[in-house]
C-alpha positions in Angstrom: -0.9 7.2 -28.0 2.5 6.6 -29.2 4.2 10.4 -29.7 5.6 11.3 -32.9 7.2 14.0 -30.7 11.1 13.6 -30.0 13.4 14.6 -27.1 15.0 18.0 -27.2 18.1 17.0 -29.5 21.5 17.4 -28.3 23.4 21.2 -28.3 25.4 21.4 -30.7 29.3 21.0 -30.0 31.3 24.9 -29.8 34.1 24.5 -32.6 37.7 23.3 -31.4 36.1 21.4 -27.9 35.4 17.9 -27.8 32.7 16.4 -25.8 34.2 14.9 -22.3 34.6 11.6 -22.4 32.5 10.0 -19.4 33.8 9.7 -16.5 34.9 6.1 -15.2 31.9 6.6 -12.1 29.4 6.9 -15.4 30.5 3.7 -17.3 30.7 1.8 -14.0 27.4 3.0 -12.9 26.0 1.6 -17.1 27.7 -1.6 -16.8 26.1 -2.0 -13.0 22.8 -1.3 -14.7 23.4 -3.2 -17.4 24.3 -6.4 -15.3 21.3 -6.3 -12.9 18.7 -5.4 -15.9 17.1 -8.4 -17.4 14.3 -7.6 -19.5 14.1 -8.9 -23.0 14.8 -6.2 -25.7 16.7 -3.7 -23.5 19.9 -2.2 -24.9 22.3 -0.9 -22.4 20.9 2.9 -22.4 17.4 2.1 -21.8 18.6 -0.3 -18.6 20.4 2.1 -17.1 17.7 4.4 -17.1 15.2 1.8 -16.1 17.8 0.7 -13.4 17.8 4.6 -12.3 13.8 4.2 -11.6 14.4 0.7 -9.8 13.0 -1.5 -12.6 15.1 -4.9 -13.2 12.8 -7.4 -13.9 9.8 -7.5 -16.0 7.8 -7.9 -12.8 8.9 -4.8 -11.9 8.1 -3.2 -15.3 4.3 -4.7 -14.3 4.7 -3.1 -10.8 5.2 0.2 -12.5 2.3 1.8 -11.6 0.9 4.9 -13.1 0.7 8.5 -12.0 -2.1 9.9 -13.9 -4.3 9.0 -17.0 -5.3 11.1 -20.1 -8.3 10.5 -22.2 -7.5 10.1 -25.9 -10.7 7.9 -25.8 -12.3 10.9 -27.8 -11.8 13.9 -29.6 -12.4 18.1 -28.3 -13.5 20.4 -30.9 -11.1 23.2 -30.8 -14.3 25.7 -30.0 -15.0 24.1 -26.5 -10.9 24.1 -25.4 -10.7 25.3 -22.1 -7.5 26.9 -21.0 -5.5 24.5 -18.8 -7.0 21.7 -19.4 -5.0 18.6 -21.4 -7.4 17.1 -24.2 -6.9 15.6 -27.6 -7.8 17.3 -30.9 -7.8 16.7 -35.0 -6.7 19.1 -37.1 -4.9 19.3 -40.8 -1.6 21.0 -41.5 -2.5 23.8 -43.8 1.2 25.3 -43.8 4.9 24.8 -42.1 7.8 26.8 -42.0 10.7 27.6 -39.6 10.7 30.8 -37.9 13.7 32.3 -36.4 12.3 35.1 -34.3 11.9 35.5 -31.3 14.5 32.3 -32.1 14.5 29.4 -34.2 11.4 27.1 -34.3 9.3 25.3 -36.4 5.4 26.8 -37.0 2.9 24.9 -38.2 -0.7 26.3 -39.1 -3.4 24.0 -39.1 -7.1 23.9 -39.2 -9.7 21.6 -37.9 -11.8 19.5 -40.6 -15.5 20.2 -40.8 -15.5 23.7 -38.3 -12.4 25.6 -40.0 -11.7 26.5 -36.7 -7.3 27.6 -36.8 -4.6 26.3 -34.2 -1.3 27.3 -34.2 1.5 24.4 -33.8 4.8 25.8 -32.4 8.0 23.7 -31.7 11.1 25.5 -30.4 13.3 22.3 -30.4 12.3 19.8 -33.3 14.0 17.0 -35.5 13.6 17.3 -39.1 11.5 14.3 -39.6 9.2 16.1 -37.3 9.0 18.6 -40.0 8.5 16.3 -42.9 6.0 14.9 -41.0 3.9 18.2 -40.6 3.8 18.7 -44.2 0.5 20.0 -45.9 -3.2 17.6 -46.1 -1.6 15.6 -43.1 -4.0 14.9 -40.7 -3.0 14.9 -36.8 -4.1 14.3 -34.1 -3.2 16.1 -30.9 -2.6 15.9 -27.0 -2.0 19.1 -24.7 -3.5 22.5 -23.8 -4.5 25.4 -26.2 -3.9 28.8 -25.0 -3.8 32.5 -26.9 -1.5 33.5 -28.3 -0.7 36.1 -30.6 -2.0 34.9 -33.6 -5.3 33.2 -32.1 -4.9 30.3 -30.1 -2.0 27.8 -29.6 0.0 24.6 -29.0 3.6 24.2 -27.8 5.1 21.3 -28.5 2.3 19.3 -28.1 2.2 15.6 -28.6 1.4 14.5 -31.7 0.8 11.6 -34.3 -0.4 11.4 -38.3 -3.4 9.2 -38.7 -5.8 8.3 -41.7 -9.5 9.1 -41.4 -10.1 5.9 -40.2 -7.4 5.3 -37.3 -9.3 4.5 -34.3 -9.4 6.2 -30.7 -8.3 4.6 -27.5 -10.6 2.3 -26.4 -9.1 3.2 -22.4 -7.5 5.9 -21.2 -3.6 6.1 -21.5 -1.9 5.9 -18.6 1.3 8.5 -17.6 4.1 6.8 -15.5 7.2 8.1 -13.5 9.8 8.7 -15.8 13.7 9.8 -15.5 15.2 12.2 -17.9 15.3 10.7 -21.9 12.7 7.8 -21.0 9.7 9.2 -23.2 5.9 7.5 -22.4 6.1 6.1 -25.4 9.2 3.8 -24.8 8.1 3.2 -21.0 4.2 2.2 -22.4 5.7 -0.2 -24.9 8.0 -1.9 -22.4 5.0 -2.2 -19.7 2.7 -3.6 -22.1 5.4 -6.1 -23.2 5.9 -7.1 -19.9 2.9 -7.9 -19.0 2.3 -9.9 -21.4 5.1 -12.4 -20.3 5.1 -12.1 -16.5 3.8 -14.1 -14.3 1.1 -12.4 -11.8 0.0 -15.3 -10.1 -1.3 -14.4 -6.4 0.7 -14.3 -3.4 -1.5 -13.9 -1.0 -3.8 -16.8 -0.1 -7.2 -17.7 -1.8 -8.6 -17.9 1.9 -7.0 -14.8 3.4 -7.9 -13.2 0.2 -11.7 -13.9 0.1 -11.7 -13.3 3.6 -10.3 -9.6 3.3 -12.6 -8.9 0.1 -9.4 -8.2 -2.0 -9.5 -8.5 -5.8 -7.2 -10.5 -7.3 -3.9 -9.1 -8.0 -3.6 -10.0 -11.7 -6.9 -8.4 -12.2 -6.0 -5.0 -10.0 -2.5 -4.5 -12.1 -4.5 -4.6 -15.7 -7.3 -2.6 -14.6 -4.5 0.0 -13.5 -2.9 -0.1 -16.7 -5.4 -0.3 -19.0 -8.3 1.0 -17.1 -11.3 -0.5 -18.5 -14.2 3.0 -20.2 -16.8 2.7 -17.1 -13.8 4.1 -14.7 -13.0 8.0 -15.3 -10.3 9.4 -14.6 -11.8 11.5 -11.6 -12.3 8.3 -10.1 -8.3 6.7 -10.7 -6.9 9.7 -9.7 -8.4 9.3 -6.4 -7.5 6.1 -5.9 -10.0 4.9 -3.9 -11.1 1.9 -6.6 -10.2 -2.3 -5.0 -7.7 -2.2 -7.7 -5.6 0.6 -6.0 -6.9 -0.8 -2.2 -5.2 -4.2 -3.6 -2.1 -2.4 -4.3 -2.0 -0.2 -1.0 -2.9 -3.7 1.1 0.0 -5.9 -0.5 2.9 -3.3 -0.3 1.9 -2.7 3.2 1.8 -6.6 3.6 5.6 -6.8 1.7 6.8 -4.2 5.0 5.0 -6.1 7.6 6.5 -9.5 6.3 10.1 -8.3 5.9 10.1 -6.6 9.6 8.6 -9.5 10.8 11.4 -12.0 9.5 13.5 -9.1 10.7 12.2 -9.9 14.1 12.4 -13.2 14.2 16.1 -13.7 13.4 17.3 -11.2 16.1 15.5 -13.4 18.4 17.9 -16.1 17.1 21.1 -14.3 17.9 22.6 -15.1 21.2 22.8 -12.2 23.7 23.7 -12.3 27.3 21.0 -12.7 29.6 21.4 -9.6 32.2 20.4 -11.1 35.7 20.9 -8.4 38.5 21.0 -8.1 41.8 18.7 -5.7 42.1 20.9 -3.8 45.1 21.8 -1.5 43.5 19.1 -0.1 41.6 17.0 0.1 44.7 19.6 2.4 46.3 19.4 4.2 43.3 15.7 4.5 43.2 15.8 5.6 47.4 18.1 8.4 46.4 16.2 10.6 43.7 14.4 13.4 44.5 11.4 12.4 42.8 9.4 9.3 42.6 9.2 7.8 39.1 5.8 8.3 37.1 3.5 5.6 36.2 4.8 5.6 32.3 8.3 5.4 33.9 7.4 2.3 36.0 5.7 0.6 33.1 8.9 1.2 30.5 11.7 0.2 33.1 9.8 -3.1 33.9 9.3 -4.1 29.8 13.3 -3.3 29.6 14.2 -5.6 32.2 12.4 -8.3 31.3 13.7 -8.3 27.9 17.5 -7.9 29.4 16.7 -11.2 31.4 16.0 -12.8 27.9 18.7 -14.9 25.7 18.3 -12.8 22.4 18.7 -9.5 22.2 16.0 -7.0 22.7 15.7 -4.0 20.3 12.7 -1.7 21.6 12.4 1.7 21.1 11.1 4.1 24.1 9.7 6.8 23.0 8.3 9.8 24.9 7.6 13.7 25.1 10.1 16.2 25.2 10.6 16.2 29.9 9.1 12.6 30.2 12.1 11.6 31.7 14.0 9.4 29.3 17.2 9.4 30.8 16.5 8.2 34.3 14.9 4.9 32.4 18.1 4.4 30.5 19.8 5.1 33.7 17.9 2.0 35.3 19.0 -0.3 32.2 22.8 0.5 32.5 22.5 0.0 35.8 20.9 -3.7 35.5 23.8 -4.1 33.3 26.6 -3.5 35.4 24.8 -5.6 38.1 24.8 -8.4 36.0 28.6 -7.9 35.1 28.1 -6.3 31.4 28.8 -2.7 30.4 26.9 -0.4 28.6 27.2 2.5 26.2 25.3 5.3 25.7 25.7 7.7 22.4 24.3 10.6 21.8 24.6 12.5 18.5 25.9 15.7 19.7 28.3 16.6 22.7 25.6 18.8 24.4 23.0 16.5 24.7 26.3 13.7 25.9 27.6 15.6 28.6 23.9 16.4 29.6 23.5 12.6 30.2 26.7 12.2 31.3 26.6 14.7 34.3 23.1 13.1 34.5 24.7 9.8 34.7 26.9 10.5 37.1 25.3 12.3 39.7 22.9 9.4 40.1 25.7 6.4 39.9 28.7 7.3 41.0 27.8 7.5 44.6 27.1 4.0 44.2 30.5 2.9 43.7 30.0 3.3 40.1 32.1 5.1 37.5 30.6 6.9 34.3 33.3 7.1 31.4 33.1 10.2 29.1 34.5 10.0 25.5 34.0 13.0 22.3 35.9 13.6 20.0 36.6 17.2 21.0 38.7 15.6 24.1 42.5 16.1 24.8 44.7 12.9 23.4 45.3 11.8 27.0 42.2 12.1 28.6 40.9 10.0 25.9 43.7 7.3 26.1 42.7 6.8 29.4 38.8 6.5 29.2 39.6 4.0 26.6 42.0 2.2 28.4 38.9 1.9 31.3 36.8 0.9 29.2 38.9 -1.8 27.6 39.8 -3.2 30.8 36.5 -3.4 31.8 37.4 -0.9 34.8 34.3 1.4 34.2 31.3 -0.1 33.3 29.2 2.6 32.0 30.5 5.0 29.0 29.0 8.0 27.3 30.1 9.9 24.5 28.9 11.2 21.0 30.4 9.3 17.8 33.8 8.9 19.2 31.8 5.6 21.2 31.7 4.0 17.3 35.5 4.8 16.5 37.7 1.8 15.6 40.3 1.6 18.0 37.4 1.7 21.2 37.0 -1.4 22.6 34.5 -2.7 25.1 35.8 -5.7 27.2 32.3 -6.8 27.8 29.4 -4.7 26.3 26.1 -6.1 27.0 23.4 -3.1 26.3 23.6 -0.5 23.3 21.6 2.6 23.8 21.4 4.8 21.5 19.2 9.0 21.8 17.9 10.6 18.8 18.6 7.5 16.7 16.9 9.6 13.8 19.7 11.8 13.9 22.1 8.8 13.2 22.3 7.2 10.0 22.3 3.0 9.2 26.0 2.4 9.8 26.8 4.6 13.1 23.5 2.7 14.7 25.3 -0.6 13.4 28.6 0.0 14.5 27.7 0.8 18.1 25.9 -2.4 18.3 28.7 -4.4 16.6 31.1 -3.9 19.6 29.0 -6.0 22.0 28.8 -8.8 19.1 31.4 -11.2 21.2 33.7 -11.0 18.3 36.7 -10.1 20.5 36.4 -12.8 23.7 38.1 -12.0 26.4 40.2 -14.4 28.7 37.7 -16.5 30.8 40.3 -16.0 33.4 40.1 -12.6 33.8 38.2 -11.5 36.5 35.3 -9.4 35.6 34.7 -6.7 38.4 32.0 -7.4 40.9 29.5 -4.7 41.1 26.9 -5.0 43.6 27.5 -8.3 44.8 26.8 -10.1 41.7 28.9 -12.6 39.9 31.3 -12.3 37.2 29.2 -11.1 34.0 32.1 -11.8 31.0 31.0 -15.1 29.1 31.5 -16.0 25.7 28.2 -15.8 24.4 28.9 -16.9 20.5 29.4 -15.4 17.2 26.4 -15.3 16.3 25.6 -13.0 19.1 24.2 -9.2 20.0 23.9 -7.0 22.5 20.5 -5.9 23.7 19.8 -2.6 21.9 17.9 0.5 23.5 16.9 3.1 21.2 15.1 6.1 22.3 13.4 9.3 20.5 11.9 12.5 22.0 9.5 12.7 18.7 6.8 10.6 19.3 5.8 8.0 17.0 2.2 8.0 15.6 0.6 4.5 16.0 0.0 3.8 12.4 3.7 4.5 11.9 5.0 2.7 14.8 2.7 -0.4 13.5 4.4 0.2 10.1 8.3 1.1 9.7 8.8 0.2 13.4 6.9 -3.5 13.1 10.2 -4.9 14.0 10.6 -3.4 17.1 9.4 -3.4 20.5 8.0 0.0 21.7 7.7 1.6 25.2 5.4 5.2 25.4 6.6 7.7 28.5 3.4 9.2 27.5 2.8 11.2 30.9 5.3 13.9 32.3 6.8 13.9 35.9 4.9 16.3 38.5 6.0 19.8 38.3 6.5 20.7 34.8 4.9 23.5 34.0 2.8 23.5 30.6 4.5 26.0 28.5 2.4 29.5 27.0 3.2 29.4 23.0 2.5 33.0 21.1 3.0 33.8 17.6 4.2 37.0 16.9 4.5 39.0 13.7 9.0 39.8 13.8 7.1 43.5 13.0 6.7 43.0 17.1 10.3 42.1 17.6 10.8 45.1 20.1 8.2 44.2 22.1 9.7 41.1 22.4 13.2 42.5 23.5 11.3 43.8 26.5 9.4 40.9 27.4 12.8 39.2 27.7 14.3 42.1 29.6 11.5 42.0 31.9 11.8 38.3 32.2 15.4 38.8 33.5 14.9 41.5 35.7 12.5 38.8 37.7 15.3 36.6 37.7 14.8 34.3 35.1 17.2 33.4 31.8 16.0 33.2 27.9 16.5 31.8 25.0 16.9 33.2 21.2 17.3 31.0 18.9 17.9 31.8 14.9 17.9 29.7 12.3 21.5 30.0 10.6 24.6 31.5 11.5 25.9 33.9 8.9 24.1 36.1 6.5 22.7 34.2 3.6 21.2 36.4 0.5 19.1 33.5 -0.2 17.5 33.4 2.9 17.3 36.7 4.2 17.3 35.7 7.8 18.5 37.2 11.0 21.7 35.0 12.1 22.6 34.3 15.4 25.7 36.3 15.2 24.0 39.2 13.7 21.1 38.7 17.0 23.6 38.5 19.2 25.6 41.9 18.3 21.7 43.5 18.6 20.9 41.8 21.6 23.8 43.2 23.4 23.1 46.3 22.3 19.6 46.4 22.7 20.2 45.0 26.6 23.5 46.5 27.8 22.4 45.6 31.4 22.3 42.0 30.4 24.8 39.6 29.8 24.1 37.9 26.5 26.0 34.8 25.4 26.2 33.0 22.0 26.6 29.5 21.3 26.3 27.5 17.7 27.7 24.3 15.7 31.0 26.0 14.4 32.2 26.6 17.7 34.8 24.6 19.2 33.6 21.7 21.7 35.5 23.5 24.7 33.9 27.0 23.6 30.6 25.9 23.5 31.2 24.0 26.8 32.2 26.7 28.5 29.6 29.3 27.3 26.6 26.5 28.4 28.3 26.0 31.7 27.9 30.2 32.4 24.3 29.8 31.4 23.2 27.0 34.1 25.2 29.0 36.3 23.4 32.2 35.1 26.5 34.1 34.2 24.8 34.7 31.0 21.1 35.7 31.5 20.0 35.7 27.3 21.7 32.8 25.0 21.7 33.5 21.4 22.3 29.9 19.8 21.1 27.7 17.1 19.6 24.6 16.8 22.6 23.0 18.7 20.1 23.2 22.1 17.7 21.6 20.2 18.2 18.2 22.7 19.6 17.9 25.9 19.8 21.5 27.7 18.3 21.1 31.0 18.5 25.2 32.8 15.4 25.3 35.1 15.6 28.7 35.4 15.0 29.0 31.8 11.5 30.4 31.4 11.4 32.3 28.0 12.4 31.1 24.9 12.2 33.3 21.6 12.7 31.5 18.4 13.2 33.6 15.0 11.7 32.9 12.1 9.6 30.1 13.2 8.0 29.4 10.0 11.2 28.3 8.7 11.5 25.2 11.4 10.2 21.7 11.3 7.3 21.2 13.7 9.7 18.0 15.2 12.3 21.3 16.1 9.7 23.8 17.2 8.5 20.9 19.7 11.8 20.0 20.7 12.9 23.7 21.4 9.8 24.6 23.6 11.0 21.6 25.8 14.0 23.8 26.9 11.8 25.7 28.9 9.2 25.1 31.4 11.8 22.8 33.2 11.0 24.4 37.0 8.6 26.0 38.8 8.2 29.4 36.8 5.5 30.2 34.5 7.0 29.6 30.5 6.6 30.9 27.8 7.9 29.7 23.8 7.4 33.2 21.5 7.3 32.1 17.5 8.5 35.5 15.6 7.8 35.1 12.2 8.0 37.1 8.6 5.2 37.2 6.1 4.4 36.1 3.7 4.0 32.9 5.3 3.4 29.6 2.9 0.5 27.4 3.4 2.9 24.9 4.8 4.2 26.9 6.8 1.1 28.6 8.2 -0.3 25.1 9.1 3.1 24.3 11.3 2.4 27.2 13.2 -1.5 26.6 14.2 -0.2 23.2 15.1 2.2 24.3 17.5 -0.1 26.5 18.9 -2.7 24.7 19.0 -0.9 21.5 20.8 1.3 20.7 23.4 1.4 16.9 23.4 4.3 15.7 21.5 1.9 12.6 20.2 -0.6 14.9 18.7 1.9 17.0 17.2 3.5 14.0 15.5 0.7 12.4 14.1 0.0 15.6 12.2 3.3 16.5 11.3 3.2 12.8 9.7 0.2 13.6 7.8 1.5 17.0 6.6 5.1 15.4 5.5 4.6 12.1 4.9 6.4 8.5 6.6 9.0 9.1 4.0 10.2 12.6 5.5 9.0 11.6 8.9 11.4 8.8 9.5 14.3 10.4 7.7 17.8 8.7 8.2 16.0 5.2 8.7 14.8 5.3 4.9 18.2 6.0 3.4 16.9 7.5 0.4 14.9 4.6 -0.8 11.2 4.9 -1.4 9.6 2.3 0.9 5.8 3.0 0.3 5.3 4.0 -3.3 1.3 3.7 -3.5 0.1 2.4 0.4 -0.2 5.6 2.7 -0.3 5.0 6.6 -3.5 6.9 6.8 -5.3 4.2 6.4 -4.6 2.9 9.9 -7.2 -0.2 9.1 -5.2 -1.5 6.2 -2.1 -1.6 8.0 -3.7 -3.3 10.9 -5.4 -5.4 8.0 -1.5 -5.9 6.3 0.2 -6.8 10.0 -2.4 -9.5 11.2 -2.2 -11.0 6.9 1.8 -11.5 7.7 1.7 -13.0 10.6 -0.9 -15.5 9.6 1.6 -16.3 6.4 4.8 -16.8 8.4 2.6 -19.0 10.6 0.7 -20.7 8.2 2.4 -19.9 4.1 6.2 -19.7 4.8 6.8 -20.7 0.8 4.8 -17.5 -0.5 6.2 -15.1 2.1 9.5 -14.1 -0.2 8.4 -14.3 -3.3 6.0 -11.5 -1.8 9.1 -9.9 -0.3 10.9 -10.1 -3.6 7.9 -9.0 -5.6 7.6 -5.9 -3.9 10.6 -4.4 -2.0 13.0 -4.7 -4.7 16.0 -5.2 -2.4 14.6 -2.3 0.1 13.9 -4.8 2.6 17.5 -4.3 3.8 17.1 -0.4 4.3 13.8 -1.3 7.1 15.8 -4.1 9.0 18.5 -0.9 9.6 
């Protein structure tokens, strides 16, 4: 039903100010819009609003889908309104005047033909057309929710129209769709039904696969969305559960799989060195641990090294549980590297978790002749002049280092494997850039000798622009399978999905921060049997927003409350060489209780770590809670993780908590943190802000399996349809997934 209703009008201007004149980011941002909009009868505001909701095309405009319905298929007598509940009414304007108190607004009293039954119309921002409109014997018809008011019962600002006797109801019910601010649902509805009328709908998918999957056509699905047809109620839309939303779900679902796929398929026609070692010195690598490698281990290290043997680069993720024992496996593929000639760099995104690899790193290579460079930002001006002088010459082969790996003025003489921890934490560009000094751009002089390491032969070639190096990604928050199937098609995984011997499962206990005393004592009592703890707090200074205990503020109590203890504090605003030293006291138990934030979130390994207390647990992520209980429960002593939290507690909140309880396994704990957030907020960084599923979920693990097996069958078998799908669908997002 077209409104009658306007947007609240502009404020009027304060006398002796003029308006501010927009700013040059504004008009450049309108004439952007204004370009890439091409829909017929669009003046230069509406595009750039449509532009804001990513609508460009009139296909787009079709693809608009909506959020909700309401009925204006019938009318309510005003004597069955229930309160809260949206539905349309009739009435006649009886009288209308503007009011001024409790400020200005425009009253209308109306009553309803036949019952004489009275509803009050109040407007507190209004046109004056709007109150011509409303004059006396006009008849009106209504959308919104009565309530009681003062005078009997109510409407404010509801949405409204004058109509004859005779005007007809909706014959389907009128659909609502996202909006931005100043795009009403009457422009938005005219401009969908417009487009639909000249865009062409024709299928993508093909008639055989179609039939075959039991899909209805997808002309048919977007009009029956749109203009749902009387036999559907709007119970039965909203849940979305009709073939015209499963046709929908399958086809954007289908637009990912195809995109990732393509994605795929053109690494694997890059160049990339092909990373033939010796195998000497892994072997004496793999004599000297102290432990023997675990099944999952085995399994992961032999997928990496046969796709390092391989001419294109390989881009897999491994994945595993906080303790699975990433590291060593990333240890094994630098080492292959260097003993087929190529270096390798590993960044981490924050110096702790570095060095931890780095002293990892080395203790494991450099008794094999081998030398680890180190490289943050935090690092004196010479030191680092000289680790990047090694690694330009080629005279280490291995580097570690946060960020500073990615800076412009590093340079790798002959980088042949990326890896890259916590790649959530990273965004598109920084995961890029490390990959782009490996891409053979700068080719070195055949005729310098690259190093021999292990006996193998000189590894620098010149491998082609159109080159890459292999690319190792790894994550200590496990990705469910309907995800990884999904927004991580394009990549080859690897699951450490059992933990080395000797861990010991961690006890988690939630305790009210009404308990925090007893606490205190359970960590005294842990030291006293000489063990260390944790405490870690959410923020660092007081906030009056938050209300939360800060580390600094712990810290002060702490060493109060435990005079006989040392007590050491550690948090992101302190300098690299501060926090260095105060981590190094705590692995060599100097300091018995550290106080920190989530800067130990990753990469502290202190065995004799056996408590850790996190404060206000309701206020982390399940992904952190996880990730902090892994500090502990590294050696042989019984662990346990204590959750103090402050009531009242949200739902949300209250269901992260029975999770981490409940669960230990980092798989189980992902997959329903995924169904409590959402892919979108699951996957952070890698979505960039752009909304790659806006109607498929990845509950529906059969569609997706459904979506992947349809794409490969079109690439194979319908190469002209797949990017006109593509195109249809993603909207340019396809970009944001290949990242």
């Amino acid at each position: 039903m077209p409104s009658s209703s306007s947007p609240k009008p502009p404020a009027a201007k304060k006398p002796g100010k003029q308006a501010a004149a927009p700013s040059r980011r504004d008009t450049a941002t309108a004439a952007t819009a204004t370009a890439a909009v091409s829909i017929p009868g669009v003046t230069p505001l509406l595009a750039d609003k449509l532009f804001r909701l990513g609508i460009r095309r009139d296909e787009d405009l079709a693809l608009h889908l909506p959020l909700r319905y309401e009925d204006e298929t019938r009318l309510t007598p005003l004597a069955d309104a229930l309160p809260g509940l949206p539905a349309q009414y009739q009435v006649e304007v009886v009288h209308t005047e503007v009011g001024f108190r409790p400020r200005r607004q425009l009253i209308c009293h109306t009553q309803e033909p036949g019952s004489g039954e009275t509803l009050l119309l109040r407007f507190l921002n209004f046109y004056p057309n709007q109150q011509k409109a409303l004059e006396p014997g006009a008849l009106v018809r209504l959308y919104g929710e009565v309530r009681s008011g003062f005078f009997g019962s109510e409407m404010v600002h509801p949405r409204f129209r004058i109509v004859r006797e005779d005007t007809p109801l909706a014959d389907s019910l009128t659909p609502v769709y996202p909006t931005t601010a100043g795009l009403g649902q009457g422009t938005l509805q005219k401009h969908v039904r417009a487009a639909l009328e000249r865009v062409d709908l024709s299928d993508t998918l093909p008639e055989a696969l179609r039939k075959k999957l039991k899909l209805m056509p997808l002309a048919e699905a977007v009009h029956t969305l749109h203009h749902p047809p009387p036999s559907l109620s709007m119970a039965t839309l909203e849940e979305r559960g009709i073939p015209a939303w499963t046709r929908i779900r399958f086809d954007e679902l289908l637009a990912q799989q195809l995109s990732l796929r393509l994605a795929y398929a053109a690494r694997r026609e890059k160049g990339a060195p092909r990373l033939l070692p010796t195998g000497v010195l892994t072997q004496k690598l793999l004599d000297s641990l102290p432990f023997q490698l675990t099944g999952a281990q085995r399994r992961a290290w032999q997928e990496i090294a046969a796709d390092l043997g391989q001419p294109h680069p390989m881009q897999r993720l491994l994945q595993g549980d906080v303790g699975s024992g990433k590291t060593i496996v990333a240890a094994l593929a630098m080492l292959h590297a260097a003993e087929a000639g190529y270096q390798s760099a590993l960044m981490a995104p924050t110096e702790i978790l570095a060095e931890q690899h780095y002293r990892k790193l080395a203790a494991w290579l450099e008794p094999l002749g081998l030398s680890v460079a180190w490289l943050t930002g935090s690092q004196k001006k010479k030191d680092k002049a000289l680790m990047m002088e090694r690694i330009a010459s080629g005279a280490t082969m291995l580097a570690v280092g946060t960020h500073a790996l990615i800076e412009e003025d590093i340079q790798f003489r002959n980088m042949g494997l990326a890896i890259v921890d916590e790649q959530h934490r990273f965004g598109v560009r920084q995961r890029l850039a490390l990959r782009q000094k490996g891409t053979g751009e700068r080719q070195a002089d055949p005729s310098e000798p690259s190093p021999p390491v292990g006996g193998s032969e000189p590894g620098l070639r010149a491998w082609g622009a159109n080159a890459s190096p292999h690319q190792l990604t790894m994550s200590a928050t496990p990705i469910p399978r309907t995800l990884a199937m999904s927004f991580y098609a394009d990549l080859d995984v690897s699951a450490l999905d059992e933990l080395p011997p000797g861990r010991t499962p961690v006890v988690t206990k939630l305790v009210s921060e009404t308990r925090r005393h007893e606490v205190v004592g359970r960590v005294h009592d842990a030291v006293l049997a000489g063990r260390q703890a944790y405490w870690v707090c959410p923020l660092i200074e007081e906030s009056e927003a938050l209300q939360l205990k800060t580390a600094q503020e712990t810290y002060e109590h702490l060493s109060a409350e435990l005079p006989d203890l040392k007590v050491g504090l550690v948090h992101g605003r302190l300098k690299p060489t501060e926090k260095a030293i105060v981590m190094e006291a705590f692995l060599r138990n100097e300091i018995q209780v550290l106080v920190a934030t989530t800067v130990i979130e990753v990469g502290v390994d202190v065995p004799n770590a056996s408590l850790m207390v996190i404060e206000h647990a309701e206020r982390f992520g399940l992904s952190q809670l996880h990730q902090l209980r892994g500090r502990v429960g590294r050696g042989t002593a019984e662990s346990a993780c204590v959750l103090l939290f402050a009531r009242p507690l949200s739902e949300t909140a209250s269901q992260r908590l029975k999770i981490i309880y409940e669960n230990t396994d980092g798989f189980e704990i992902a997959r329903q943190d995924l169904q409590l957030r959402g892919p979108g907020e699951f996957i952070g960084a890698r979505q960039s802000g752009v909304p790659m599923l806006r109607y498929a979920t990845l509950e529906d693990a059969q569609l997706v399996e459904q979506a992947r097996d349809a794409a490969e069958a079109m690439i194979q078998h319908h190469p002209e349809a797949v990017q006109r799908h593509i195109q249809r669908w993603l909207r340019g997002a396809e970009e944001m997934l290949k990242a």
